[in-house]
VEXMAR-916070 format. One record per residue (C-alpha): x, y, z; residue in three letters; residue number from 1. Coordinates in steps of 0.05 Angstrom, whole numbers, plus 32768, in hexadecimal, padded with zeros to 4 digits. Each point is the difference from the previous one (the first is absolute). Example, Ala and Ser with C-alpha at 12.3 -4.5 7.8 and 13.67 -1.06 7.14 Angstrom:
{{80F6; 7FA6; 809C}; "ALA"; 1} {{801B; 8045; 7FF3}; "SER"; 2} 
//
This chain:
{{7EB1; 7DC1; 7985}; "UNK"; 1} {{8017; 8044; 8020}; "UNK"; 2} {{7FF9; 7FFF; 804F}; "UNK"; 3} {{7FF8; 8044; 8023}; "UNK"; 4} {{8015; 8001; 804D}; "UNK"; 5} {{7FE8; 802F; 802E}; "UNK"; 6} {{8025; 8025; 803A}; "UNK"; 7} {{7FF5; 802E; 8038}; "UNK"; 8} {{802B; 801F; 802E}; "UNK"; 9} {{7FE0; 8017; 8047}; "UNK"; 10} {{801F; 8035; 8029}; "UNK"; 11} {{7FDB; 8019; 803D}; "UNK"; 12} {{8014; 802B; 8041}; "UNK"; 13} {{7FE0; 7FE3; 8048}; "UNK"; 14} {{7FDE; 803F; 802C}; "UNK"; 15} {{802B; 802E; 8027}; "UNK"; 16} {{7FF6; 802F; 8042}; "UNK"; 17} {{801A; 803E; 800A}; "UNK"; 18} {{8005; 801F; 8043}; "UNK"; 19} {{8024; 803A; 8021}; "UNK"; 20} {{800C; 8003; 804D}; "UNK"; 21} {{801C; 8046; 8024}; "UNK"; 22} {{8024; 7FFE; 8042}; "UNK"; 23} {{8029; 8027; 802D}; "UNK"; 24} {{8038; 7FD4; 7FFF}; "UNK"; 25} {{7FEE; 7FCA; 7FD6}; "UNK"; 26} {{7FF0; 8019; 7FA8}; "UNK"; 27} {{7FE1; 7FCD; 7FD8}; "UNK"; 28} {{7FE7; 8001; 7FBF}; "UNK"; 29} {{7FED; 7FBE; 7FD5}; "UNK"; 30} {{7FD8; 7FE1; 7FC1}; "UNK"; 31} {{800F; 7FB8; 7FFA}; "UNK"; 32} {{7FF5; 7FDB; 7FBB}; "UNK"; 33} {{7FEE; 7FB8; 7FEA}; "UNK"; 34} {{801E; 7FDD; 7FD2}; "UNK"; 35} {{7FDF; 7FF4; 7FBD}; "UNK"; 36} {{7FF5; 7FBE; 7FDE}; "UNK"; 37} {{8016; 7FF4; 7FB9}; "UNK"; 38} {{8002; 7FD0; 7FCC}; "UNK"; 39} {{8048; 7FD0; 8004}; "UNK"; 40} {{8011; 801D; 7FB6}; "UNK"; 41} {{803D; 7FCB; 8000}; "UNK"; 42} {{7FCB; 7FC1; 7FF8}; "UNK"; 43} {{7FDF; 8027; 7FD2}; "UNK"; 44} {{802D; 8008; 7FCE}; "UNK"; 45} {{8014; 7FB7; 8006}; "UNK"; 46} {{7FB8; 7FE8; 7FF4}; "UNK"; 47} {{7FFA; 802B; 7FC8}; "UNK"; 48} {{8041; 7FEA; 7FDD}; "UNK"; 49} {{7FE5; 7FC0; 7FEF}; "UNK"; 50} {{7FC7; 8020; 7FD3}; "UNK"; 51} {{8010; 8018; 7FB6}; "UNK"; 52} {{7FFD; 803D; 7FDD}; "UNK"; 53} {{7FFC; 8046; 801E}; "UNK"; 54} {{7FBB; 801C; 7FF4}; "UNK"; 55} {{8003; 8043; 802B}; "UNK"; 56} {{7FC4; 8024; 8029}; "UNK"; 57} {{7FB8; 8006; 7FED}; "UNK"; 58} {{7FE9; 804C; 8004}; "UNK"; 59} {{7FBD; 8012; 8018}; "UNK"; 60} {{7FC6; 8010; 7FCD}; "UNK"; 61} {{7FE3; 804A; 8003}; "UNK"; 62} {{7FD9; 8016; 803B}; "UNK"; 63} {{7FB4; 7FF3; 7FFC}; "UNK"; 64} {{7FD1; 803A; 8005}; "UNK"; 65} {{7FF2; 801D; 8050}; "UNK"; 66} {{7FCE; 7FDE; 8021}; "UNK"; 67} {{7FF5; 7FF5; 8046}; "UNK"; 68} {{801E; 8048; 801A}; "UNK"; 69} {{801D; 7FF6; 804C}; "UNK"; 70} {{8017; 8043; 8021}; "UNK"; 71} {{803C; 7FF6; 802D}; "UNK"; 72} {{8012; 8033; 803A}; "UNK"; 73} {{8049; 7FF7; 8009}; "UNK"; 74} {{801C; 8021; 8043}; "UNK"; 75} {{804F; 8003; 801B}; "UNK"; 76} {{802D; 802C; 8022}; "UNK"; 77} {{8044; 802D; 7FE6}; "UNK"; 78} {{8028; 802F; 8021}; "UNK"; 79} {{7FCB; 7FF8; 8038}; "UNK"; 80} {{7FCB; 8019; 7FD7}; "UNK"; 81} {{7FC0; 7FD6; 7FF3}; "UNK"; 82} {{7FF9; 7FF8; 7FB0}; "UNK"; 83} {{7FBC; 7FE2; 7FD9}; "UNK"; 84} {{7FF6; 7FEE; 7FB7}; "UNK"; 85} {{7FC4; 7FE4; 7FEA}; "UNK"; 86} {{8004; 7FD8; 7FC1}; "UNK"; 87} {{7FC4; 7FDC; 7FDA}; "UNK"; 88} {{8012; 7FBE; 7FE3}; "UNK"; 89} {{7FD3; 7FCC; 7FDB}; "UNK"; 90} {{7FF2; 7FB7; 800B}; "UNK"; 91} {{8004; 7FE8; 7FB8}; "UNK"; 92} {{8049; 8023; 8002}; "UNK"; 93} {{8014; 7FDA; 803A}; "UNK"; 94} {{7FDC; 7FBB; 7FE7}; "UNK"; 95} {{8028; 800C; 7FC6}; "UNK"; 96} {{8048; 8007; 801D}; "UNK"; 97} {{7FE9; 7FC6; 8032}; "UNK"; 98} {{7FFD; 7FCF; 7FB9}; "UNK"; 99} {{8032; 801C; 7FE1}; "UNK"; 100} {{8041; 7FD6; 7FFC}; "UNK"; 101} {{802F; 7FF8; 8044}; "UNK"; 102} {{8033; 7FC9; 7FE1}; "UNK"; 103} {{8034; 8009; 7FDC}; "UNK"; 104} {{7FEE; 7FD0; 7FC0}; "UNK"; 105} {{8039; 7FE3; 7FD7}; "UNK"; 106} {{8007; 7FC1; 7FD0}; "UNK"; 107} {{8046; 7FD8; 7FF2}; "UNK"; 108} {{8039; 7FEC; 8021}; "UNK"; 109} {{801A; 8035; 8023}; "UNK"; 110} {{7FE1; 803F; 801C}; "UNK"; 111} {{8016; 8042; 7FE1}; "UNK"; 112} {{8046; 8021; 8024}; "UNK"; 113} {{7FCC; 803A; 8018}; "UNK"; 114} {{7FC5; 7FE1; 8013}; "UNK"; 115} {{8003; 801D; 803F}; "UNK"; 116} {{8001; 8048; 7FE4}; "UNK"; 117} {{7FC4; 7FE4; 7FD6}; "UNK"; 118} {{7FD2; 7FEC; 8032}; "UNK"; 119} {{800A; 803C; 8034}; "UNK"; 120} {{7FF2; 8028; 7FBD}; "UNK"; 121} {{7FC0; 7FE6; 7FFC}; "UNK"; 122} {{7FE1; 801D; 8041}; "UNK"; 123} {{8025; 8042; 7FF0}; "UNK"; 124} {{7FD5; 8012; 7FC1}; "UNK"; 125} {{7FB2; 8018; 7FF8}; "UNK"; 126} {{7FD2; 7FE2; 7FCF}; "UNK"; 127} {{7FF2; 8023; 7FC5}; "UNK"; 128} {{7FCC; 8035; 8007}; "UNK"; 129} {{800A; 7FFF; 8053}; "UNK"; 130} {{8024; 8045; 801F}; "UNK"; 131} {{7FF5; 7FF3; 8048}; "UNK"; 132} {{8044; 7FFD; 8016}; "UNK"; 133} {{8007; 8047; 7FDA}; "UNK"; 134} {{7FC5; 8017; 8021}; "UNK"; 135} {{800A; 7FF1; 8045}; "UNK"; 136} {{8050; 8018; 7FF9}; "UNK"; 137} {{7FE5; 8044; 7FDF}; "UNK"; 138} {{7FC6; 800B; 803F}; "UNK"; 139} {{803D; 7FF7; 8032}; "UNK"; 140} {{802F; 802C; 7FE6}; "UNK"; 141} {{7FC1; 8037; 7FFA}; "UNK"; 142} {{7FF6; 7FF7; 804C}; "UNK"; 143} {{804C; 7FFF; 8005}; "UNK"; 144} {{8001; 8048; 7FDC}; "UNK"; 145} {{7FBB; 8019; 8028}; "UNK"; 146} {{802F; 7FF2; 8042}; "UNK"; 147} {{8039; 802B; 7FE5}; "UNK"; 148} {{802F; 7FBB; 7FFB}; "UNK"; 149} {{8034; 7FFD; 7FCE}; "UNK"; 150} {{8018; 7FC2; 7FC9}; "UNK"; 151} {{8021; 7FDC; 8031}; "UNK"; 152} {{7FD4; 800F; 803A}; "UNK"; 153} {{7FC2; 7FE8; 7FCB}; "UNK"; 154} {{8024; 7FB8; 7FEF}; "UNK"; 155} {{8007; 8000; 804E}; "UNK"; 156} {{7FBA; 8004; 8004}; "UNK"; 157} {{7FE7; 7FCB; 7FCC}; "UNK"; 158} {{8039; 7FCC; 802A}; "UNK"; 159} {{7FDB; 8010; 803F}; "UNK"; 160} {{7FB7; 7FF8; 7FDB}; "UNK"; 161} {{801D; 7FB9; 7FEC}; "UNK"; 162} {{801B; 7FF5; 8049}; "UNK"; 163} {{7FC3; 8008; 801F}; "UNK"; 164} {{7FD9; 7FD3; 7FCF}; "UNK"; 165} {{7FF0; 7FC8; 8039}; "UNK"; 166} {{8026; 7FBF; 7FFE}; "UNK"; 167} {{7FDF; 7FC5; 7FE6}; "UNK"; 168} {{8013; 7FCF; 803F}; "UNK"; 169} {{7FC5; 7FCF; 7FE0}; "UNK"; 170} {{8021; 7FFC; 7FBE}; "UNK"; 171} {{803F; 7FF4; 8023}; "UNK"; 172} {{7FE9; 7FC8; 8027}; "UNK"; 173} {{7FE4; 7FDE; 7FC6}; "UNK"; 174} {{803F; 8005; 7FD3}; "UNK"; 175} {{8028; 7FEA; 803E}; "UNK"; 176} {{7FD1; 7FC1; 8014}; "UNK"; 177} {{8015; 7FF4; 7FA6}; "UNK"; 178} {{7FC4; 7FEE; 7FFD}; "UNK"; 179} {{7FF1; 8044; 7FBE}; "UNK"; 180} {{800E; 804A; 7FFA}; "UNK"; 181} {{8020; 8029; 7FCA}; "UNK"; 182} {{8013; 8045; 7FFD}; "UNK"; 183} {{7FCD; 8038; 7FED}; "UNK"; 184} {{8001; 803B; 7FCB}; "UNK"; 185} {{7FFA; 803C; 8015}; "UNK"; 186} {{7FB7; 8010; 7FF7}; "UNK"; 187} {{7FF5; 7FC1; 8026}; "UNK"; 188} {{8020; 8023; 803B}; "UNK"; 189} {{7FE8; 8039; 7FFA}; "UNK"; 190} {{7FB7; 7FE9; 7FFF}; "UNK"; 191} {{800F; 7FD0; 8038}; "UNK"; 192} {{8024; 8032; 8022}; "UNK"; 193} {{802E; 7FCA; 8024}; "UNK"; 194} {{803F; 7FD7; 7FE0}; "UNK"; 195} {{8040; 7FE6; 8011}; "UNK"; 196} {{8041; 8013; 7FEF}; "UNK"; 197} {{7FFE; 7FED; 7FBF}; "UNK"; 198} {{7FC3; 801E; 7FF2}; "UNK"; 199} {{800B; 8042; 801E}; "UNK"; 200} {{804D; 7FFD; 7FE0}; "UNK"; 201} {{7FDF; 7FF6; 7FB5}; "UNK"; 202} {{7FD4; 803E; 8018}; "UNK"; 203} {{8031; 8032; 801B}; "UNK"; 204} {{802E; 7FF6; 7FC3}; "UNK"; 205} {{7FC1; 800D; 7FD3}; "UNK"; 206} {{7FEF; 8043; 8027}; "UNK"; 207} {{8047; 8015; 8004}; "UNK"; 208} {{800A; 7FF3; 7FBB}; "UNK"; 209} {{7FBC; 8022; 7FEC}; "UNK"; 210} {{801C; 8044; 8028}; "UNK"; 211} {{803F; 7FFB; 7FD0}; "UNK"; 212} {{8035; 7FE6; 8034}; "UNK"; 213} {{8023; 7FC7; 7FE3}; "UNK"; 214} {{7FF3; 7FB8; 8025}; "UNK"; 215} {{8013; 7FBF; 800B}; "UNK"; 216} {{7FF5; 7FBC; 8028}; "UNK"; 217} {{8035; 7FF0; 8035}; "UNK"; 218} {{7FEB; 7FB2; 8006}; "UNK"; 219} {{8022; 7FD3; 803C}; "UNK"; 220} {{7FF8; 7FBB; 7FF6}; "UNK"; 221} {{8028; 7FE7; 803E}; "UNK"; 222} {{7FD9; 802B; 8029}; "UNK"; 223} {{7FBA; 7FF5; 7FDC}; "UNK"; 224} {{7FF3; 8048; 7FFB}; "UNK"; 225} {{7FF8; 8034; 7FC9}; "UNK"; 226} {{8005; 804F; 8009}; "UNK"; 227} {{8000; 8036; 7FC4}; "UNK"; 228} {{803E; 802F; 7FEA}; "UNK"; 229} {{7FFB; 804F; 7FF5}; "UNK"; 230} {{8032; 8019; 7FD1}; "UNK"; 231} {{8032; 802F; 8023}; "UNK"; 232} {{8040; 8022; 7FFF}; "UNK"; 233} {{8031; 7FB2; 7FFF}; "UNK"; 234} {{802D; 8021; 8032}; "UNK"; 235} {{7FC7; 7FFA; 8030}; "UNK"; 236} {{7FE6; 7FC0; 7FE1}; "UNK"; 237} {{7FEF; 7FB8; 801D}; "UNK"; 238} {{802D; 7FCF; 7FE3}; "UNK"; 239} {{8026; 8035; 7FD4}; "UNK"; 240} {{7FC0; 7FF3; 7FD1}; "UNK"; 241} {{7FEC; 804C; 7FF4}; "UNK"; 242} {{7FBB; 7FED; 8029}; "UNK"; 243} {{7FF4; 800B; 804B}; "UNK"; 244} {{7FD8; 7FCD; 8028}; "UNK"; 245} {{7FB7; 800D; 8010}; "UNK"; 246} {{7FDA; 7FD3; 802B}; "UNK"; 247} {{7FB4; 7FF2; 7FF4}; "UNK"; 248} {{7FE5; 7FD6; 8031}; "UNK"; 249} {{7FF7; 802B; 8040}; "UNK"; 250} {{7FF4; 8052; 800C}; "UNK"; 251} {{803E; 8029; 800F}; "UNK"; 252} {{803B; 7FDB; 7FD2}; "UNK"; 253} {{802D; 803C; 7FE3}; "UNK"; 254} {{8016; 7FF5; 7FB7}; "UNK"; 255} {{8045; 7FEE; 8006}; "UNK"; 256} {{8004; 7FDC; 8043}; "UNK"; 257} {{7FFE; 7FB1; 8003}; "UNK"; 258} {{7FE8; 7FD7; 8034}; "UNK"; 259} {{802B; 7FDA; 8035}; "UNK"; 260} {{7FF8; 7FA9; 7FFF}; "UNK"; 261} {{7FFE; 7FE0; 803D}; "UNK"; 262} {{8000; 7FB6; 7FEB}; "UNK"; 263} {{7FF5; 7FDF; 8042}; "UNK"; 264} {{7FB6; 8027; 8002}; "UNK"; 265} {{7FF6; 7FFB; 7FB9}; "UNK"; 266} {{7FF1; 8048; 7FFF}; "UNK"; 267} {{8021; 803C; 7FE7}; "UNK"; 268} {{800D; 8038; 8039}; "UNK"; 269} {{7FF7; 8047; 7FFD}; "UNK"; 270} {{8047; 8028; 7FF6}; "UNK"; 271} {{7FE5; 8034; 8031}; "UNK"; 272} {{7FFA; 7FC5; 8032}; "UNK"; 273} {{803C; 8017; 803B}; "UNK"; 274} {{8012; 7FE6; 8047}; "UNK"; 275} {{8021; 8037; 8030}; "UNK"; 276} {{8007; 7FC9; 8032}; "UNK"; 277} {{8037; 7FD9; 7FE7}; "UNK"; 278} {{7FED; 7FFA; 7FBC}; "UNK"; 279} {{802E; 8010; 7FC4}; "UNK"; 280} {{8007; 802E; 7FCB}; "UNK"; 281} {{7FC8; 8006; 7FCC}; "UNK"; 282} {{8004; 7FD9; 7FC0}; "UNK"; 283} {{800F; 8031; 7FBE}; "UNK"; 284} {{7FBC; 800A; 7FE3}; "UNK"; 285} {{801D; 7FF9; 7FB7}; "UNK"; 286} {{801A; 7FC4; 800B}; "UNK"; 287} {{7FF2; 7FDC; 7FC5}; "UNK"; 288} {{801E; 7FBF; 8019}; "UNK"; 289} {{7FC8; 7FEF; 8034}; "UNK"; 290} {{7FCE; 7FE2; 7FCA}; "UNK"; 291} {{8030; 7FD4; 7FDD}; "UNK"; 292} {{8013; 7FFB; 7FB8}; "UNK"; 293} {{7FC9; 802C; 7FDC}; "UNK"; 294} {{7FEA; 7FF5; 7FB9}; "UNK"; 295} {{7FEA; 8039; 7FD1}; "UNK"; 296} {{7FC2; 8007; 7FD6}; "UNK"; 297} {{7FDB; 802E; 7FD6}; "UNK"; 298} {{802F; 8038; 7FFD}; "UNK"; 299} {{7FE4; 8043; 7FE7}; "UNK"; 300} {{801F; 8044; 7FF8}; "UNK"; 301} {{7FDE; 8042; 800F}; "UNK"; 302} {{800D; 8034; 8034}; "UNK"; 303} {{8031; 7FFE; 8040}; "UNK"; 304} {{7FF2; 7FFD; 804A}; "UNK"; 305} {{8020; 8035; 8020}; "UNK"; 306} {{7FDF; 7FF8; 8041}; "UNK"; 307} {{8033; 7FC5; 8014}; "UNK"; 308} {{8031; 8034; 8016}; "UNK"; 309} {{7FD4; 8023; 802D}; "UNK"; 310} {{7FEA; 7FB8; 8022}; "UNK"; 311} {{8050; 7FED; 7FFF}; "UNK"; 312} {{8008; 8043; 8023}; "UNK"; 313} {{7FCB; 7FFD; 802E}; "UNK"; 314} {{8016; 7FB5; 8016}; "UNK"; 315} {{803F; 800D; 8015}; "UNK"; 316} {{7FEC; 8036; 802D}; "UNK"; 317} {{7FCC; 7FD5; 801E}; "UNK"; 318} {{803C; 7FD1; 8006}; "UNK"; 319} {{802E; 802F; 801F}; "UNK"; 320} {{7FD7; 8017; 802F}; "UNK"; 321} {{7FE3; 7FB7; 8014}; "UNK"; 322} {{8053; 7FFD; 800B}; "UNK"; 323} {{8005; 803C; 802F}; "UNK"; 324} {{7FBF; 7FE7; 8022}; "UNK"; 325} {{8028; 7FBB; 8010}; "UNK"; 326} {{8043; 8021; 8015}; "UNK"; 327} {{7FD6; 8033; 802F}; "UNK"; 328} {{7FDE; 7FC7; 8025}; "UNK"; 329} {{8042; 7FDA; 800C}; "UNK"; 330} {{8019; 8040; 8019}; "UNK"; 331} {{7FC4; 800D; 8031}; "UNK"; 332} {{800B; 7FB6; 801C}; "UNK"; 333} {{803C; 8009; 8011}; "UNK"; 334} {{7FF0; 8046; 801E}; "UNK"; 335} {{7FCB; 7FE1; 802D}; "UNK"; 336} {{802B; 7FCA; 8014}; "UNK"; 337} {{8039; 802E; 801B}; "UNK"; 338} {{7FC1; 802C; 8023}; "UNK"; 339} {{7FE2; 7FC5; 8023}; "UNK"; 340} {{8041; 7FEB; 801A}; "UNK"; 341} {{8007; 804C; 801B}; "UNK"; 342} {{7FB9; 7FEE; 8023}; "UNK"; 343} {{8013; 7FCC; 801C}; "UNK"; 344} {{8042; 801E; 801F}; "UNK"; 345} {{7FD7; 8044; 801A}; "UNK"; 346} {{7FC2; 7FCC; 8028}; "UNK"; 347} {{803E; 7FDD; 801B}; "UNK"; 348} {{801E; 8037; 8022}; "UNK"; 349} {{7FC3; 8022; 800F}; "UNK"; 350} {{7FF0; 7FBD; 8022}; "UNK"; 351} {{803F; 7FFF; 8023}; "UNK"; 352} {{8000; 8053; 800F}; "UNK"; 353} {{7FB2; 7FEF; 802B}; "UNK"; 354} {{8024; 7FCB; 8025}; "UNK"; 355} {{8032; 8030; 801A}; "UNK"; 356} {{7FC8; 8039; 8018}; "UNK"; 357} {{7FE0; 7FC6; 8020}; "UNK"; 358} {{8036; 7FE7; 8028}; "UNK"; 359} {{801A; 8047; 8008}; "UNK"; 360} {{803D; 7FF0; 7FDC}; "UNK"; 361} {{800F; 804B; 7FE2}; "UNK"; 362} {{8043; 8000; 7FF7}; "UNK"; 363} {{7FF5; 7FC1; 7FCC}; "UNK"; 364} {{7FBE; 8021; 7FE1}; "UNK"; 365} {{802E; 803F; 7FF5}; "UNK"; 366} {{8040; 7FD3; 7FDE}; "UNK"; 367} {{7FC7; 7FEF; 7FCE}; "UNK"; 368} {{7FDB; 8041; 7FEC}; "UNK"; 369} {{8035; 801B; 7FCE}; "UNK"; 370} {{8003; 7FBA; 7FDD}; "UNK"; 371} {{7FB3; 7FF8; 7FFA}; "UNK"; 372} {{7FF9; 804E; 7FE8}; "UNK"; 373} {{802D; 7FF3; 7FCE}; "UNK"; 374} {{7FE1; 7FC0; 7FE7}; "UNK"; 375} {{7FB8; 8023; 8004}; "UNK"; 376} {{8029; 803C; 7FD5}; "UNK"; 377} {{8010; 7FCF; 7FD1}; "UNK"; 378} {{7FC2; 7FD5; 7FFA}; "UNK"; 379} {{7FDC; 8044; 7FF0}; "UNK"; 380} {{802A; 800D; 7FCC}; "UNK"; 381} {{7FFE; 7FBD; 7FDC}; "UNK"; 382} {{7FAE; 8003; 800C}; "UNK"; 383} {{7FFA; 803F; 7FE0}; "UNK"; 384} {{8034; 7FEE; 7FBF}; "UNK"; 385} {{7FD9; 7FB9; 8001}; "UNK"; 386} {{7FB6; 8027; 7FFA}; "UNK"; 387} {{8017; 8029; 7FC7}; "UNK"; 388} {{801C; 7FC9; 7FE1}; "UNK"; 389} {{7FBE; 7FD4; 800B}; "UNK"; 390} {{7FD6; 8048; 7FE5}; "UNK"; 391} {{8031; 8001; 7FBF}; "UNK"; 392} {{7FF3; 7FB5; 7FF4}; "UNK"; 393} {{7FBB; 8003; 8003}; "UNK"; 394} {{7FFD; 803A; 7FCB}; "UNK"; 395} {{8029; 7FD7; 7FD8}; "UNK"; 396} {{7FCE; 7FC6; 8003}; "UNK"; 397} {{7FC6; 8031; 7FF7}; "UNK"; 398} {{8023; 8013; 7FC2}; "UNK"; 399} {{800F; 7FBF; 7FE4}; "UNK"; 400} {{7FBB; 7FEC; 8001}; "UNK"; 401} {{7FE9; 803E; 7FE9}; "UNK"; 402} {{8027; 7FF5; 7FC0}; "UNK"; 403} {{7FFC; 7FB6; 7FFC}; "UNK"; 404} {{7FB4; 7FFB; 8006}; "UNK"; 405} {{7FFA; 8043; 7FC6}; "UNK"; 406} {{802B; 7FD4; 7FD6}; "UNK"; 407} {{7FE3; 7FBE; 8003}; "UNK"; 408} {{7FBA; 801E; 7FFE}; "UNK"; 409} {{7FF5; 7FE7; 8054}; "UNK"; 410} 
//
């Protein structure tokens, strides 16, 4: 008798904030992520090497005919412009991919080598006789082209439609209490119009993939999180891999830059995230390092990002001048403590200077005039050098926000 095991491998991303504070002498910007929840892949594998022979994935039947039509308003933000695509989508579609198979189904001893690349493959393929995904990619890159935005600016776009999909902290609860959850096809996001990583990942790739960029899946199993890959030029490439990093969970993630870790919060900080008072330098964006070892699914070949040398450009002059912003201040400190010590010698001899007119003292009041003039000389000049100083700084911080906040969509 032939026994067929089932799998499923859950991958979700926990709700992030994103914030940006301006101040005169303090710059801030910040979006903190979660971390995701997934599947331990490692007892897995052991549970399913005790079962026989491989059997492979089961593949959804054809999509029924539309029933149940549900029109969907979808509203989001790039380049600090406010975008809307209205999409209709049917019930008896989404019952359909809500049945359809979510475990990876197998029979025999041993799992196949590339299960793995099996089961994300299911999510990332439409029924027969269903062009959604094709749909919904072809009506953003027509209000891409109505906006005047190029290839690159128009895969831009569909990440940001995915990022600002709402995160489904319910879901995420439930999978984390273990007590159910698996991850959605796209329609099912789409008509739900809320997902977690996973979900949103499986989207994005489908999109990107749709607009004729090649994709992939960037999956972190230490880290329980899962992200998508745009093919671009490998020199500019996470992990050497010829894709660049794209975030789905939260607005504002450029393609290309990876989140920072901070493991005693459990939540992944913001690279843009700076301290001018005694922090240190910022963390390389690229970094691919700070979400562990990475494993890669679901590669696909099609056209190149370009735009990561624009972001890699634009990053390091954000970093630069957050740099120049830091030295400044230091400078300014310092300044203001050789000032206030000026101060404090000028009220002590004016102090000292009234005592003599009181007691009539002149010839002392006159031994002192020359040596307070001069110090008053001198505090002048050190107050005037300190206020341009202060004015240059704070066009510096004007500026940095200026770009930062265009950049990251603030």
């Amino acid at each position: 008798m032939k026994i067929i095991k089932k799998i499923s491998f859950l991958v979700l991303n926990l709700l992030a904030i994103a914030a940006i504070l301006i101040l005169v002498f303090w710059v801030k910007t910040g979006k903190d992520f979660e971390r995701d929840a997934l599947g331990d892949l490692s007892q897995i594998s052991a549970e399913m090497a005790r079962i026989g022979k491989p059997a492979g994935s089961v593949a959804p039947g054809k999509i029924p005919a539309p029933a149940g039509p549900k029109e969907i308003a979808y509203k989001w933000t790039y380049d600090k412009k406010n975008y809307q695509l209205i999409e209709t989508l049917y019930q008896s579609d989404f019952n359909f991919y809500s049945s359809a198979p979510k475990t990876f189904s197998y029979e025999g001893a041993a799992p196949p080598a590339d299960w793995k690349e099996q089961y994300f493959g299911m999510f990332m393929k439409e029924a027969p006789g269903d062009n959604t995904i094709e749909k919904v990619a072809a009506d953003l890159k027509a209000l891409g082209k109505k906006n005047g935005l190029s290839d690159d600016q128009i895969a831009e776009l569909a990440m940001s439609f995915v990022q600002s999909i709402p995160y489904d902290s319910a879901k995420a609860d439930v999978i984390l209490s273990g007590t159910g959850g698996t991850a959605n096809y796209p329609y099912e996001t789409l008509y739900e119009d809320r997902g977690v990583c996973s979900d949103k990942s499986f989207l994005a790739a489908s999109l990107l993939k749709a607009l004729g960029y090649g994709t992939t899946l960037f999956v972190y199993e230490s880290e329980n999180h899962m992200a998508i890959g745009v093919e671009c030029p490998t020199q500019d490439s996470s992990y050497g891999s010829g894709y660049c990093y794209a975030e789905t969970t939260t607005p504002g993630n450029k393609i290309g830059m990876i989140p920072d870790l901070n493991t005693a919060t459990n939540q992944a900080e913001s690279i843009q995230k700076i301290n001018y008072f005694g922090g240190g330098r910022q963390t390389n964006p690229f970094d691919a390092k700070k979400l562990g070892p990475v494993e890669i699914f679901q590669k696909t070949n099609g056209k190149i990002y370009a735009g990561i040398a624009q972001t890699i450009s634009t990053t390091d002059e954000i970093a630069n001048l957050k740099q120049k912003i830091s030295d400044e201040y230091n400078a300014l400190i310092g300044e203001k403590k050789r000032i206030d010590g000026d101060a404090g010698q000028l009220s002590g001899l004016n102090n000292q200077m009234d005592k003599y007119l009181q007691k009539k003292e002149y010839s002392q009041y006159n031994s002192l005039v020359d040596k307070y003039n001069s110090l008053l000389a001198k505090y002048k000049k050190e107050a005037s050098a300190y206020n341009t100083q202060v004015s240059d700084y704070n066009q510096k911080v004007n500026q940095y926000n200026n770009l930062a906040g265009s950049f990251y969509g603030q």
